[in-house]
C-alpha positions in Angstrom: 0.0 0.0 0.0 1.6 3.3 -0.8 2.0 6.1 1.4 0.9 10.0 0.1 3.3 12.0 1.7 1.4 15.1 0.9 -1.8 14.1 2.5 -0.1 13.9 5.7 -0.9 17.3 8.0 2.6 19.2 8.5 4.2 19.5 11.6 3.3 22.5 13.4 6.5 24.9 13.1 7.7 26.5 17.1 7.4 30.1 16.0 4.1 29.9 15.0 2.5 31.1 18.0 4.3 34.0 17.0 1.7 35.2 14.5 -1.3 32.2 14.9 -2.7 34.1 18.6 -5.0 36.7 19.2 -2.8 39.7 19.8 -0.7 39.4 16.6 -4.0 38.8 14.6 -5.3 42.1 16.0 -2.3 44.5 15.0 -2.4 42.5 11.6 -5.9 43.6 11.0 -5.5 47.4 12.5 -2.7 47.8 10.5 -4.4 46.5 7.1 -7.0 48.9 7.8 -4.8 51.7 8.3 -2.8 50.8 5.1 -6.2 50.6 3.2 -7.6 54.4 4.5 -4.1 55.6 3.9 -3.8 54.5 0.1 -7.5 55.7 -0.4 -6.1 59.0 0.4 -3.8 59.2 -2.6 -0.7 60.8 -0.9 2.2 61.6 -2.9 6.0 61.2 -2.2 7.1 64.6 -0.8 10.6 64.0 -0.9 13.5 64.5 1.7 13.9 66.6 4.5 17.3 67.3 3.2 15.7 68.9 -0.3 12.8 70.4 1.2 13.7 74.2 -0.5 15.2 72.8 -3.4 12.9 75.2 -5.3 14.2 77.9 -3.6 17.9 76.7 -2.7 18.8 75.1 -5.5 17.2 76.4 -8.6 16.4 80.0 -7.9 19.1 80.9 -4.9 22.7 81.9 -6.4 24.6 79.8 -3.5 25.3 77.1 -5.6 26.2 78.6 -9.1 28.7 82.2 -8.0 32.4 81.2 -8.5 35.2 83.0 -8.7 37.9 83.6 -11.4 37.8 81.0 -14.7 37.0 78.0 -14.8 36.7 75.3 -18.0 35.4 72.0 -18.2 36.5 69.6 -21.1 34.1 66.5 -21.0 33.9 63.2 -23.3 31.0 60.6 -23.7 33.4 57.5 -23.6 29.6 55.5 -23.9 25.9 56.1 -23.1 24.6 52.7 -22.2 25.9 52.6 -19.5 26.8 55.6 -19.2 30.7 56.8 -18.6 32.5 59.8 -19.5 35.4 61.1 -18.0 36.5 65.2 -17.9 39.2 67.5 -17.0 38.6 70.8 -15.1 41.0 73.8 -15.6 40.2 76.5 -12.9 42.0 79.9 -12.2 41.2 82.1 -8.9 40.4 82.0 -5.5 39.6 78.9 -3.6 40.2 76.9 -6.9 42.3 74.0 -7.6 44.2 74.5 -10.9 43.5 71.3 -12.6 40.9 68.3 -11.7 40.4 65.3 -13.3 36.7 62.9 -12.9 35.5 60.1 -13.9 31.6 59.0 -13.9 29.6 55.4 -14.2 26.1 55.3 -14.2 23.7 52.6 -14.6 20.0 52.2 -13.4 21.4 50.7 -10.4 25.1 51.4 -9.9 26.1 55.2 -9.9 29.8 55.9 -9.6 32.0 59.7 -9.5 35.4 59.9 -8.9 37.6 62.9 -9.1 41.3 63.7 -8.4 42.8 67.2 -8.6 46.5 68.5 -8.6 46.9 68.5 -4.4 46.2 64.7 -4.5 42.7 65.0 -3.1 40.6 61.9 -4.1 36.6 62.1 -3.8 34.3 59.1 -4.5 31.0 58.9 -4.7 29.1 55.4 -5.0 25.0 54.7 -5.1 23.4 51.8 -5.0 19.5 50.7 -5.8 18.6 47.7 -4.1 15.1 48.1 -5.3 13.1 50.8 -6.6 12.5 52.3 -3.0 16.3 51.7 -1.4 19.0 53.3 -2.3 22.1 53.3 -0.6 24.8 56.3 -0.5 28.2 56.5 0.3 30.9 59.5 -0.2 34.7 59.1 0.5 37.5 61.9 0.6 41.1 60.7 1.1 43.6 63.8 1.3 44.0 66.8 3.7 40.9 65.8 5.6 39.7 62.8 5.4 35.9 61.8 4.8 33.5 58.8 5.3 29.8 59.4 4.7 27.2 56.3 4.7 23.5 57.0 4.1 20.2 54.4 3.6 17.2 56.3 1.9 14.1 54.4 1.7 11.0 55.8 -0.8 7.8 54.8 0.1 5.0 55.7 -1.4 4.1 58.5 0.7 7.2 59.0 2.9 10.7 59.5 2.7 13.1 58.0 5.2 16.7 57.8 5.4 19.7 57.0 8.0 23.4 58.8 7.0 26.4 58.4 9.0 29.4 60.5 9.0 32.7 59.4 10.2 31.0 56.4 11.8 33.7 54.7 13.7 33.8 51.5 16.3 37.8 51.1 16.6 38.7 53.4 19.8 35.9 50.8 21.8 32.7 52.9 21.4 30.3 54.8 18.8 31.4 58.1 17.3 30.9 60.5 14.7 27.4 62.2 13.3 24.3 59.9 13.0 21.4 61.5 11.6 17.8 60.1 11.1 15.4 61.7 9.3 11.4 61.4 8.0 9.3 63.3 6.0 5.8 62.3 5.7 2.4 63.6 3.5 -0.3 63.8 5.7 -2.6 65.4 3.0 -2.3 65.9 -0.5 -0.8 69.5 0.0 1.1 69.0 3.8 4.1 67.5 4.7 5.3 67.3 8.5 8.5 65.9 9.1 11.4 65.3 11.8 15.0 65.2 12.1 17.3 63.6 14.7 20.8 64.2 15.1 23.2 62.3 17.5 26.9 62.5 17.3 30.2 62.5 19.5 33.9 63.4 18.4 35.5 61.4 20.6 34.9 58.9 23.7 36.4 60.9 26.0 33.3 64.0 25.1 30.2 63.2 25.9 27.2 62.6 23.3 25.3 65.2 21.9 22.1 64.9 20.1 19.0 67.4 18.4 15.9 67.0 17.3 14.5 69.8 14.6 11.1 69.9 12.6 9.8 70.8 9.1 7.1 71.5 7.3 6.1 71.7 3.6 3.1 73.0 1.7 2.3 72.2 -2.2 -0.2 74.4 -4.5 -0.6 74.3 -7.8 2.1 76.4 -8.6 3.8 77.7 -5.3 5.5 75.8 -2.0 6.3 77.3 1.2 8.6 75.2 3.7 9.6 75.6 7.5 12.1 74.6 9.5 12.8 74.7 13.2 16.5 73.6 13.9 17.5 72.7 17.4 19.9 75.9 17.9 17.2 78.1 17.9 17.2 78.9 13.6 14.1 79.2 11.7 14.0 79.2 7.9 11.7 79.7 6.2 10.9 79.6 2.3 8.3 80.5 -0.5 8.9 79.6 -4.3 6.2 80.8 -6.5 5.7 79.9 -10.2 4.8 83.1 -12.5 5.2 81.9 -16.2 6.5 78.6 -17.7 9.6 80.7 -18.1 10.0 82.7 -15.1 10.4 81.5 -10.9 10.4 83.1 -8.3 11.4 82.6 -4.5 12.3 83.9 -1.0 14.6 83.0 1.9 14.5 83.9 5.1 16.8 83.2 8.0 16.3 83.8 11.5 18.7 83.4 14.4 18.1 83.9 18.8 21.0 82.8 20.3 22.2 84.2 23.7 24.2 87.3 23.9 27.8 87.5 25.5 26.6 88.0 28.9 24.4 84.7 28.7 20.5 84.4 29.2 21.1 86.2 33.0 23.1 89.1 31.7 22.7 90.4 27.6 19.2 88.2 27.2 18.9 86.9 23.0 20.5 88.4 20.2 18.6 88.3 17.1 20.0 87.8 13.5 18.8 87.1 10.7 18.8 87.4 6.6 16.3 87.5 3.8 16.8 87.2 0.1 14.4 87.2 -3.1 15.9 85.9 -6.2 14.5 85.2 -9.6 15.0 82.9 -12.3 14.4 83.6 -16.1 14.7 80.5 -18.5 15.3 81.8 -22.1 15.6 79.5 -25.3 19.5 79.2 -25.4 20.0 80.7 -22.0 19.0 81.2 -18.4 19.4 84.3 -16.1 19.4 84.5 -11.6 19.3 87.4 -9.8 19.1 87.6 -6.2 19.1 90.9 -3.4 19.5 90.2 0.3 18.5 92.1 2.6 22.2 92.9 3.7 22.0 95.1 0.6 23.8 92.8 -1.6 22.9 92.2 -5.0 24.4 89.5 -8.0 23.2 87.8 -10.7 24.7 85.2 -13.1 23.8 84.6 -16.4 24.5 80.8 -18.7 24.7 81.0 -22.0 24.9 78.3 -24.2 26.8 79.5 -27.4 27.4 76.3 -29.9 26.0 73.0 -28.8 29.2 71.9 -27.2 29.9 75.0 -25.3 28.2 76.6 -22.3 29.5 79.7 -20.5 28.6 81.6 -17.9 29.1 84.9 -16.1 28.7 85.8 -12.3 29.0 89.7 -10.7 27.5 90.7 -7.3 28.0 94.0 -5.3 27.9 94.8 -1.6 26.3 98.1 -1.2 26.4 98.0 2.7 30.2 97.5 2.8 31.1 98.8 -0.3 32.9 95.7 -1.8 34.0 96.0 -5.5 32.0 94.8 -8.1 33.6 91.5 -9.1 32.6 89.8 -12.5 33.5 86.3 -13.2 33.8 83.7 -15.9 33.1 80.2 -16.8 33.2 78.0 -19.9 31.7 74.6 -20.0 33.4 72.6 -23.3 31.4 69.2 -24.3 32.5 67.4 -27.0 29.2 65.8 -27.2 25.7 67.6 -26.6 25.0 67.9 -23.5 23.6 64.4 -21.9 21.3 64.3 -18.8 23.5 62.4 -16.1 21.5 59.6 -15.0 18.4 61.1 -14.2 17.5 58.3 -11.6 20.5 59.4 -9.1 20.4 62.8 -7.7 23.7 64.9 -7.8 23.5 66.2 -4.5 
């Protein structure tokens, strides 16, 4: 007579009281339910707490684009699938290494950056996409100061969270350097609320430190405001408005309370603080940023793309407050293929 093997009832495994009782059954079904209400909501991803102005702080602000002297960029397409091209960067001025050379690979998953310049300073950067929602970032500098910089981003549908570690380090017997933990999550289809924590220590022999700030984000149609409320006291806050398909506008304020130099008990808070409005034009072949803070200094920048392998640009700002000279700058991008979008999937900064 032959035995079926399958018809015979499996042993019961040890862990499964684990998720066969009453309790686990309960938080199984509350949080079904809550998964359920929140998809019916259709809340969108509202990105990371570290890009929260990007409007602002990235595309309309001039911090990231002024530059001083010349500067020219020579860059080949070795391939586009995968991508990898390598350049040489020729600069001339203040703050400005004389000659750089980088190397970039890019896939849908793997994203590498390497550069070298003429001090012997090495940066790396290297991404990796587990799956569509992880991501894993790391960023090395080997030179005059050395760097380590190890982050874990995870996208859901409706939050961002991530974990980055700086100089994380085990070897002297205990935890240091800077651990930060952030979240940023939709709550409706326009609000954002977020958190982020901060805990780091130099050395065993200091004690730990930690922070919490906050954040928050609005979306309209065609303008965001942001908040945040850093653990030193600082408030920032933004607006970045939308007037043409051409044309952006934003705002930037700063506000500082820290205690005087007799503490709380003797000068009470000192208050500083900073504002600036800048605008962005986008023109066929070109695009224009101005900016004016309210220290009474102005600048503007202007990039210019003259041949299809060549963009330049030109920078100038003016303190009338202190009375600095008025400085114009230079730039010249050189391609020796059109310009190519540099995998679109990773984000440069």
């Amino acid at each position: 007579m032959a035995l079926n093997l399958e018809s015979l009832p499996s042993a019961p495994s040890s862990l499964g009281f684990l998720t066969a009782n009453p309790i686990a059954n309960a938080v199984s079904d509350v949080y079904k339910s809550f998964s359920e209400r929140r998809a019916r909501l259709g809340l969108s991803n509202p990105g990371t707490v570290e890009t929260i102005a990007k409007e602002v702080q990235r595309e309309v602000s001039l911090t990231n684009y002024m530059h001083s002297g010349i500067r020219a960029d020579l860059t080949k397409a070795v391939s586009l699938s995968p991508l990898f091209q390598v350049s040489h960067q020729f600069a001339m001025g203040e703050h400005q290494n004389p000659y750089a050379f980088a190397g970039l690979f890019g896939t849908n998953k793997v994203f590498l950056q390497g550069s070298m310049d003429n001090s012997g300073l090495l940066s790396t950067r290297f991404n990796y996409r587990w799956n569509p929602s992880l991501v894993t970032k790391t960023q090395f500098q080997i030179g005059s100061q050395d760097m380590a910089s190890i982050e874990h981003e995870y996208t859901g549908s409706d939050f961002t969270s991530s974990l980055k570690m700086l100089n994380p380090s085990y070897l002297e017997g205990g935890l240091t350097g800077i651990y930060i933990l952030s979240h940023l999550q939709s709550v409706t289809r326009k609000l954002a609320l977020g958190i982020d924590a901060v805990w780091q220590r130099a050395a065993l022999n200091q004690p730990p430190e930690s922070a919490l700030s906050y954040c928050a984000k609005y979306k309209s149609d065609d303008w965001i405001a942001t908040a945040q409320l850093h653990a030193q006291g600082a408030l920032n806050a933004t607006y970045w408005r939308k007037l043409s398909d051409k044309v952006q506008a934003g705002v930037d304020m700063t506000l500082q309370a820290a205690p005087g130099p007799g503490g709380l008990m003797g000068g009470g808070l000192q208050k500083e603080g900073i504002t600036s409005v800048g605008v962005k034009y986008d023109f066929r072949m070109s695009t224009f940023r101005a900016q004016v803070d309210s220290k009474g200094k102005l600048g503007c920048i202007l990039e210019k793309r003259v041949a299809p392998p060549v963009m330049m640009s030109f920078c100038a700002d003016v303190d009338h407050f202190s009375v600095s000279l008025f400085r114009p700058q230079g730039q010249v991008h050189l391609l020796t293929t059109p310009p190519l979008a540099i995998c679109e999937s990773w984000p440069r900064n």
